[in-house]
C-alpha positions as CSV (number, residue, x, y, z in Angstrom):
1,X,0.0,0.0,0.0
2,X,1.6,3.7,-1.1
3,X,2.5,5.3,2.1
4,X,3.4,8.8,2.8
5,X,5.3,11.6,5.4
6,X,2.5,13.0,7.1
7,X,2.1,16.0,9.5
8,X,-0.6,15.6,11.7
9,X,-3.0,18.5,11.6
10,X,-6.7,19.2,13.5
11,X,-8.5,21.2,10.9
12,X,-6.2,20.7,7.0
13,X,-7.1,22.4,4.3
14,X,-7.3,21.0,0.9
15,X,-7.1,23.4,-1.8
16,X,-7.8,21.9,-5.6
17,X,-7.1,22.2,-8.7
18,X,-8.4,20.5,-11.7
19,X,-7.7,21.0,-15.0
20,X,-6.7,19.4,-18.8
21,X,-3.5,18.2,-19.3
22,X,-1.1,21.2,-20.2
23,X,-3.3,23.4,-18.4
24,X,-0.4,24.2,-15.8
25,X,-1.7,22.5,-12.8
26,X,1.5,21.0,-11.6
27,X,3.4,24.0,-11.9
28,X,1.2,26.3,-10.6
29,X,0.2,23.6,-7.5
30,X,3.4,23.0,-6.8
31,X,4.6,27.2,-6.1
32,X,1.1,27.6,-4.3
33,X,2.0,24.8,-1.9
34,X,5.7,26.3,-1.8
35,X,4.7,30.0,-0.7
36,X,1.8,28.9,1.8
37,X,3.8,26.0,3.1
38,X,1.5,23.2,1.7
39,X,2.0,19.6,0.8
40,X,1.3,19.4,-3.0
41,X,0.5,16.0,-3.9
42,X,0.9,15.8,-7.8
43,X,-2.5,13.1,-8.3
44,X,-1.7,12.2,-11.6
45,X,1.8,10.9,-10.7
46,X,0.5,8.3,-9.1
47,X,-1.3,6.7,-12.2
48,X,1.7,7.5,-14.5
49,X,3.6,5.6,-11.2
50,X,1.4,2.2,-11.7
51,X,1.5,3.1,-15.7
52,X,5.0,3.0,-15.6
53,X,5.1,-0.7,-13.8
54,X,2.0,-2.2,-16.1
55,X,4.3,-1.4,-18.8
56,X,7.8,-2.5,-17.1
57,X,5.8,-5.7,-15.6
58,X,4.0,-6.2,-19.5
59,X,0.8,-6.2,-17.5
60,X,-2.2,-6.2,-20.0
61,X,-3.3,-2.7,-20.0
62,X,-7.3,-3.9,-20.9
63,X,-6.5,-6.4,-17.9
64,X,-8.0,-5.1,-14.9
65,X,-8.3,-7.4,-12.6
66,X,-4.5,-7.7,-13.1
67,X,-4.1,-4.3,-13.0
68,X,-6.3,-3.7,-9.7
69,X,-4.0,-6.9,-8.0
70,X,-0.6,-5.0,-9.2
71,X,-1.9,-1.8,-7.2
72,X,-2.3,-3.7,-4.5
73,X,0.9,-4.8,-4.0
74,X,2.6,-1.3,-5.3
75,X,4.1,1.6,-2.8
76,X,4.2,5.1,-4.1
77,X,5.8,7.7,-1.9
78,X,6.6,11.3,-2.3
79,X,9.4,12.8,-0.8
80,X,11.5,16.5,-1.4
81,X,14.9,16.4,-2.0
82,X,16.6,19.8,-2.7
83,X,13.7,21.3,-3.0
84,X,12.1,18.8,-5.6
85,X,9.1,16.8,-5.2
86,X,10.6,13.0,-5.4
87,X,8.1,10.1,-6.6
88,X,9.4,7.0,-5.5
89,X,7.8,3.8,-7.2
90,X,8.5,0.6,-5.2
91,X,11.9,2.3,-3.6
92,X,12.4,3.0,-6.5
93,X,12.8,6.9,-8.0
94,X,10.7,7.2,-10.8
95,X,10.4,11.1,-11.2
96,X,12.0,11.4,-14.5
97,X,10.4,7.9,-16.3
98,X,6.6,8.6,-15.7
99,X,7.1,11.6,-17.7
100,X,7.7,9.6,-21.3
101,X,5.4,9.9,-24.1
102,X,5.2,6.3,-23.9
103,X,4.0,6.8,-19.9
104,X,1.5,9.6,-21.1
105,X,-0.4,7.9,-23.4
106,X,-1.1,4.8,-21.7
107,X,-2.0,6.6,-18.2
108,X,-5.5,6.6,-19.8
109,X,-5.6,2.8,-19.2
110,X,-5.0,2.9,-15.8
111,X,-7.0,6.0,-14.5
112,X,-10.1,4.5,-16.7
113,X,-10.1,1.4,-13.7
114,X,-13.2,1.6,-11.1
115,X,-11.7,-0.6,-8.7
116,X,-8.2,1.1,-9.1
117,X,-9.0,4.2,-8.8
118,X,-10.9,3.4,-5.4
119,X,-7.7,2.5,-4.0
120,X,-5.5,5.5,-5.3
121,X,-9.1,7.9,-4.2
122,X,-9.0,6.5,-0.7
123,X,-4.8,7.0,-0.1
124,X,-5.4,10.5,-1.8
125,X,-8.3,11.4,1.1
126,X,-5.9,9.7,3.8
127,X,-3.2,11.8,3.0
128,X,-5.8,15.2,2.8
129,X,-6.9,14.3,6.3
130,X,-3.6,14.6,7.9
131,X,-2.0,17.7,6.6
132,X,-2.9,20.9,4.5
133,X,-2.8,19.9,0.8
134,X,-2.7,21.7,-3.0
135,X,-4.3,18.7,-4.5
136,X,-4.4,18.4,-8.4
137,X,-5.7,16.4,-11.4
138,X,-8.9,16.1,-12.8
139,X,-11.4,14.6,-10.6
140,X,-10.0,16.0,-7.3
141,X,-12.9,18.8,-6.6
142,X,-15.5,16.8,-7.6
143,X,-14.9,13.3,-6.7
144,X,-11.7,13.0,-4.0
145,X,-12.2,16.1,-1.9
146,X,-15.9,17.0,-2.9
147,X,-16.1,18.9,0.3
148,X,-13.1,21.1,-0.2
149,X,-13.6,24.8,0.7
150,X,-11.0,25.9,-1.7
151,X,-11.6,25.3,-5.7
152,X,-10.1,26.0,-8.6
153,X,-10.3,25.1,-12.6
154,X,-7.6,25.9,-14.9
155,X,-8.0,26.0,-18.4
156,X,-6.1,27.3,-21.0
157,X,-6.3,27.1,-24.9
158,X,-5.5,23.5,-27.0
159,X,-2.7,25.9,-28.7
160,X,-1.1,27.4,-26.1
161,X,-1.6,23.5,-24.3
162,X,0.4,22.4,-27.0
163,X,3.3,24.8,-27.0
164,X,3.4,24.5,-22.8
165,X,4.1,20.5,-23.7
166,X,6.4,21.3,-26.1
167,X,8.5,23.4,-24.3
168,X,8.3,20.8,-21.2
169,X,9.4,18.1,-23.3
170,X,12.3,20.4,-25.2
171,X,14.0,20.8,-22.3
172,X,14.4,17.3,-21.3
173,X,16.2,16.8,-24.7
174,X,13.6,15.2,-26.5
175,X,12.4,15.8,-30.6
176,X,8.6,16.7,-30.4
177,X,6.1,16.3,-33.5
178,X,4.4,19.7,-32.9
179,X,0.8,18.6,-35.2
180,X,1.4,14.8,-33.2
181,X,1.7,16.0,-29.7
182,X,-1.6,18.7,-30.2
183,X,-3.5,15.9,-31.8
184,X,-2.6,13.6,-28.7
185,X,-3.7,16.2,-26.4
186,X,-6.5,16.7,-28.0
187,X,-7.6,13.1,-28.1
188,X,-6.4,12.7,-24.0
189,X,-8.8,15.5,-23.6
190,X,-11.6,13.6,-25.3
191,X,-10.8,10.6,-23.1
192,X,-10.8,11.7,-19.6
193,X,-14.3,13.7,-20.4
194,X,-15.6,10.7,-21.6
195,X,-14.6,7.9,-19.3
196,X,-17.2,6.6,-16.9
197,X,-14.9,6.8,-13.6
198,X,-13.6,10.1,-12.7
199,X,-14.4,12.5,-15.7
200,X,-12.2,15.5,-16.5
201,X,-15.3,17.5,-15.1
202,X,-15.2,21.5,-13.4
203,X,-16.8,21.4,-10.2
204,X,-19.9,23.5,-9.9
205,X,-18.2,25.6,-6.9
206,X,-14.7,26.1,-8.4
207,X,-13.4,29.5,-9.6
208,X,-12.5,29.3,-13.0
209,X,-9.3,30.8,-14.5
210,X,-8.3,31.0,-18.2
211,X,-4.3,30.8,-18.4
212,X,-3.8,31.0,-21.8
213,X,-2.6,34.7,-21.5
214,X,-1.5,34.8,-17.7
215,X,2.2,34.0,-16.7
216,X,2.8,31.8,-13.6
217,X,2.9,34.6,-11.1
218,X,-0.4,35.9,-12.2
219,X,-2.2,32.7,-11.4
220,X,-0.3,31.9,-8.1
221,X,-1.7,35.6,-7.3
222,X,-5.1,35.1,-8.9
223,X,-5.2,32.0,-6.8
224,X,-3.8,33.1,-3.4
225,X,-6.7,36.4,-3.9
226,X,-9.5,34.3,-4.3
227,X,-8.6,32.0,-1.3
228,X,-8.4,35.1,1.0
229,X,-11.5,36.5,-0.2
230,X,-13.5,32.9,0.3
231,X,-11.7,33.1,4.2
Protein backbone atom coordinates (compact mmCIF):
# COMPACT_ATOMS: atom_id res chain seq x y z
CA UNK A 1 0.00 0.00 0.00
CA UNK A 2 1.58 3.65 -1.15
CA UNK A 3 2.47 5.29 2.08
CA UNK A 4 3.39 8.78 2.83
CA UNK A 5 5.31 11.64 5.40
CA UNK A 6 2.52 13.03 7.05
CA UNK A 7 2.15 16.02 9.47
CA UNK A 8 -0.63 15.62 11.71
CA UNK A 9 -3.01 18.49 11.62
CA UNK A 10 -6.75 19.24 13.51
CA UNK A 11 -8.53 21.20 10.89
CA UNK A 12 -6.19 20.65 7.03
CA UNK A 13 -7.10 22.37 4.34
CA UNK A 14 -7.31 21.01 0.89
CA UNK A 15 -7.06 23.40 -1.80
CA UNK A 16 -7.83 21.93 -5.60
CA UNK A 17 -7.08 22.21 -8.73
CA UNK A 18 -8.44 20.46 -11.74
CA UNK A 19 -7.71 20.99 -15.05
CA UNK A 20 -6.65 19.44 -18.85
CA UNK A 21 -3.50 18.23 -19.29
CA UNK A 22 -1.11 21.22 -20.21
CA UNK A 23 -3.30 23.41 -18.37
CA UNK A 24 -0.39 24.23 -15.83
CA UNK A 25 -1.73 22.48 -12.83
CA UNK A 26 1.49 20.96 -11.60
CA UNK A 27 3.43 24.04 -11.92
CA UNK A 28 1.22 26.31 -10.58
CA UNK A 29 0.22 23.62 -7.50
CA UNK A 30 3.43 22.95 -6.81
CA UNK A 31 4.57 27.15 -6.13
CA UNK A 32 1.13 27.55 -4.33
CA UNK A 33 2.03 24.76 -1.88
CA UNK A 34 5.69 26.27 -1.84
CA UNK A 35 4.67 29.96 -0.69
CA UNK A 36 1.81 28.88 1.76
CA UNK A 37 3.80 26.02 3.12
CA UNK A 38 1.51 23.23 1.75
CA UNK A 39 1.99 19.64 0.82
CA UNK A 40 1.31 19.39 -3.03
CA UNK A 41 0.55 16.00 -3.88
CA UNK A 42 0.94 15.83 -7.80
CA UNK A 43 -2.46 13.14 -8.28
CA UNK A 44 -1.71 12.19 -11.61
CA UNK A 45 1.76 10.93 -10.72
CA UNK A 46 0.54 8.25 -9.13
CA UNK A 47 -1.29 6.69 -12.23
CA UNK A 48 1.72 7.54 -14.53
CA UNK A 49 3.57 5.60 -11.25
CA UNK A 50 1.40 2.24 -11.68
CA UNK A 51 1.46 3.13 -15.74
CA UNK A 52 5.02 2.98 -15.63
CA UNK A 53 5.06 -0.74 -13.75
CA UNK A 54 1.98 -2.23 -16.09
CA UNK A 55 4.29 -1.42 -18.81
CA UNK A 56 7.78 -2.48 -17.15
CA UNK A 57 5.85 -5.66 -15.59
CA UNK A 58 4.04 -6.22 -19.54
CA UNK A 59 0.81 -6.23 -17.55
CA UNK A 60 -2.24 -6.15 -19.95
CA UNK A 61 -3.27 -2.72 -19.97
CA UNK A 62 -7.29 -3.86 -20.86
CA UNK A 63 -6.48 -6.39 -17.94
CA UNK A 64 -8.04 -5.07 -14.88
CA UNK A 65 -8.29 -7.40 -12.60
CA UNK A 66 -4.54 -7.67 -13.06
CA UNK A 67 -4.06 -4.29 -12.95
CA UNK A 68 -6.29 -3.72 -9.73
CA UNK A 69 -3.95 -6.85 -8.05
CA UNK A 70 -0.59 -5.04 -9.17
CA UNK A 71 -1.85 -1.77 -7.22
CA UNK A 72 -2.30 -3.65 -4.52
CA UNK A 73 0.90 -4.78 -4.02
CA UNK A 74 2.60 -1.32 -5.31
CA UNK A 75 4.08 1.59 -2.83
CA UNK A 76 4.16 5.15 -4.09
CA UNK A 77 5.80 7.66 -1.87
CA UNK A 78 6.63 11.29 -2.32
CA UNK A 79 9.41 12.84 -0.77
CA UNK A 80 11.50 16.47 -1.38
CA UNK A 81 14.90 16.41 -2.00
CA UNK A 82 16.62 19.83 -2.67
CA UNK A 83 13.65 21.35 -2.95
CA UNK A 84 12.15 18.84 -5.58
CA UNK A 85 9.07 16.81 -5.20
CA UNK A 86 10.57 13.00 -5.39
CA UNK A 87 8.10 10.10 -6.63
CA UNK A 88 9.39 7.02 -5.48
CA UNK A 89 7.81 3.77 -7.22
CA UNK A 90 8.50 0.62 -5.22
CA UNK A 91 11.87 2.34 -3.62
CA UNK A 92 12.37 3.05 -6.52
CA UNK A 93 12.80 6.85 -8.00
CA UNK A 94 10.75 7.24 -10.78
CA UNK A 95 10.42 11.11 -11.17
CA UNK A 96 12.01 11.44 -14.46
CA UNK A 97 10.36 7.94 -16.29
CA UNK A 98 6.57 8.55 -15.69
CA UNK A 99 7.15 11.60 -17.73
CA UNK A 100 7.66 9.63 -21.26
CA UNK A 101 5.40 9.94 -24.06
CA UNK A 102 5.17 6.25 -23.86
CA UNK A 103 3.96 6.76 -19.89
CA UNK A 104 1.53 9.63 -21.07
CA UNK A 105 -0.36 7.86 -23.44
CA UNK A 106 -1.09 4.75 -21.73
CA UNK A 107 -1.96 6.63 -18.25
CA UNK A 108 -5.52 6.61 -19.78
CA UNK A 109 -5.58 2.82 -19.19
CA UNK A 110 -4.96 2.89 -15.83
CA UNK A 111 -7.05 5.98 -14.46
CA UNK A 112 -10.10 4.46 -16.73
CA UNK A 113 -10.10 1.44 -13.70
CA UNK A 114 -13.23 1.63 -11.10
CA UNK A 115 -11.74 -0.58 -8.66
CA UNK A 116 -8.18 1.11 -9.10
CA UNK A 117 -8.96 4.24 -8.77
CA UNK A 118 -10.93 3.39 -5.45
CA UNK A 119 -7.70 2.55 -4.05
CA UNK A 120 -5.46 5.54 -5.29
CA UNK A 121 -9.07 7.91 -4.19
CA UNK A 122 -9.02 6.55 -0.68
CA UNK A 123 -4.80 7.00 -0.13
CA UNK A 124 -5.37 10.47 -1.76
CA UNK A 125 -8.30 11.39 1.07
CA UNK A 126 -5.93 9.74 3.85
CA UNK A 127 -3.22 11.85 3.02
CA UNK A 128 -5.83 15.17 2.84
CA UNK A 129 -6.87 14.29 6.31
CA UNK A 130 -3.61 14.62 7.90
CA UNK A 131 -1.99 17.67 6.57
CA UNK A 132 -2.85 20.88 4.54
CA UNK A 133 -2.85 19.89 0.78
CA UNK A 134 -2.75 21.75 -2.98
CA UNK A 135 -4.29 18.69 -4.51
CA UNK A 136 -4.42 18.40 -8.40
CA UNK A 137 -5.71 16.42 -11.36
CA UNK A 138 -8.86 16.06 -12.83
CA UNK A 139 -11.42 14.59 -10.55
CA UNK A 140 -9.97 15.99 -7.29
CA UNK A 141 -12.90 18.83 -6.60
CA UNK A 142 -15.52 16.84 -7.58
CA UNK A 143 -14.89 13.30 -6.70
CA UNK A 144 -11.67 13.03 -4.03
CA UNK A 145 -12.22 16.10 -1.92
CA UNK A 146 -15.86 16.99 -2.91
CA UNK A 147 -16.08 18.95 0.29
CA UNK A 148 -13.06 21.13 -0.15
CA UNK A 149 -13.61 24.76 0.72
CA UNK A 150 -11.02 25.86 -1.71
CA UNK A 151 -11.65 25.25 -5.74
CA UNK A 152 -10.12 26.00 -8.57
CA UNK A 153 -10.34 25.06 -12.61
CA UNK A 154 -7.58 25.92 -14.86
CA UNK A 155 -8.00 26.03 -18.38
CA UNK A 156 -6.11 27.26 -21.05
CA UNK A 157 -6.32 27.09 -24.89
CA UNK A 158 -5.52 23.54 -27.03
CA UNK A 159 -2.67 25.92 -28.74
CA UNK A 160 -1.06 27.39 -26.08
CA UNK A 161 -1.65 23.55 -24.30
CA UNK A 162 0.37 22.39 -26.99
CA UNK A 163 3.28 24.84 -26.98
CA UNK A 164 3.44 24.47 -22.85
CA UNK A 165 4.14 20.52 -23.72
CA UNK A 166 6.43 21.33 -26.13
CA UNK A 167 8.54 23.44 -24.26
CA UNK A 168 8.35 20.85 -21.18
CA UNK A 169 9.36 18.11 -23.34
CA UNK A 170 12.32 20.36 -25.25
CA UNK A 171 14.04 20.76 -22.30
CA UNK A 172 14.40 17.26 -21.35
CA UNK A 173 16.20 16.78 -24.66
CA UNK A 174 13.56 15.15 -26.46
CA UNK A 175 12.42 15.85 -30.65
CA UNK A 176 8.56 16.71 -30.43
CA UNK A 177 6.06 16.27 -33.54
CA UNK A 178 4.38 19.69 -32.86
CA UNK A 179 0.81 18.59 -35.22
CA UNK A 180 1.43 14.84 -33.16
CA UNK A 181 1.70 15.99 -29.66
CA UNK A 182 -1.60 18.68 -30.22
CA UNK A 183 -3.46 15.88 -31.78
CA UNK A 184 -2.59 13.63 -28.69
CA UNK A 185 -3.67 16.16 -26.41
CA UNK A 186 -6.45 16.72 -28.00
CA UNK A 187 -7.65 13.08 -28.10
CA UNK A 188 -6.42 12.74 -24.01
CA UNK A 189 -8.83 15.52 -23.61
CA UNK A 190 -11.60 13.59 -25.30
CA UNK A 191 -10.76 10.61 -23.09
CA UNK A 192 -10.80 11.73 -19.64
CA UNK A 193 -14.30 13.73 -20.39
CA UNK A 194 -15.65 10.75 -21.57
CA UNK A 195 -14.64 7.94 -19.34
CA UNK A 196 -17.18 6.58 -16.94
CA UNK A 197 -14.90 6.81 -13.59
CA UNK A 198 -13.56 10.11 -12.70
CA UNK A 199 -14.40 12.46 -15.73
CA UNK A 200 -12.23 15.52 -16.52
CA UNK A 201 -15.32 17.54 -15.05
CA UNK A 202 -15.24 21.52 -13.42
CA UNK A 203 -16.79 21.36 -10.17
CA UNK A 204 -19.94 23.48 -9.90
CA UNK A 205 -18.18 25.60 -6.92
CA UNK A 206 -14.67 26.07 -8.44
CA UNK A 207 -13.40 29.47 -9.63
CA UNK A 208 -12.54 29.29 -13.01
CA UNK A 209 -9.31 30.79 -14.46
CA UNK A 210 -8.33 30.95 -18.23
CA UNK A 211 -4.29 30.83 -18.44
CA UNK A 212 -3.83 30.99 -21.77
CA UNK A 213 -2.60 34.72 -21.50
CA UNK A 214 -1.52 34.85 -17.67
CA UNK A 215 2.16 34.03 -16.65
CA UNK A 216 2.82 31.76 -13.63
CA UNK A 217 2.86 34.56 -11.08
CA UNK A 218 -0.41 35.93 -12.23
CA UNK A 219 -2.24 32.69 -11.38
CA UNK A 220 -0.31 31.93 -8.10
CA UNK A 221 -1.70 35.60 -7.27
CA UNK A 222 -5.12 35.11 -8.90
CA UNK A 223 -5.22 32.01 -6.82
CA UNK A 224 -3.82 33.13 -3.38
CA UNK A 225 -6.67 36.36 -3.87
CA UNK A 226 -9.48 34.32 -4.29
CA UNK A 227 -8.63 32.01 -1.34
CA UNK A 228 -8.40 35.07 1.02
CA UNK A 229 -11.47 36.52 -0.17
CA UNK A 230 -13.53 32.92 0.30
CA UNK A 231 -11.69 33.06 4.15
Amino acid sequence: MPSFKNHNLENPCVITIDGPAGAGKSTIAKRLAEELAYTYLDTGAMYRALTLKAIDLKVDLENEEALVNMTKESEIKFNTQDGCLKVLLDGRDVTEDIRTLEVTNNTFYIARVGRLRELVVHWQRELGSMQNVVVEGRDIGTVVFPDALHKFYLDADLGQRSLRRIKELELKGLNVDAQKLKEELQLRDQKDMSRKVGPLLKAKNAIVIDSTEMTIDEVVLTIKEKITSNG
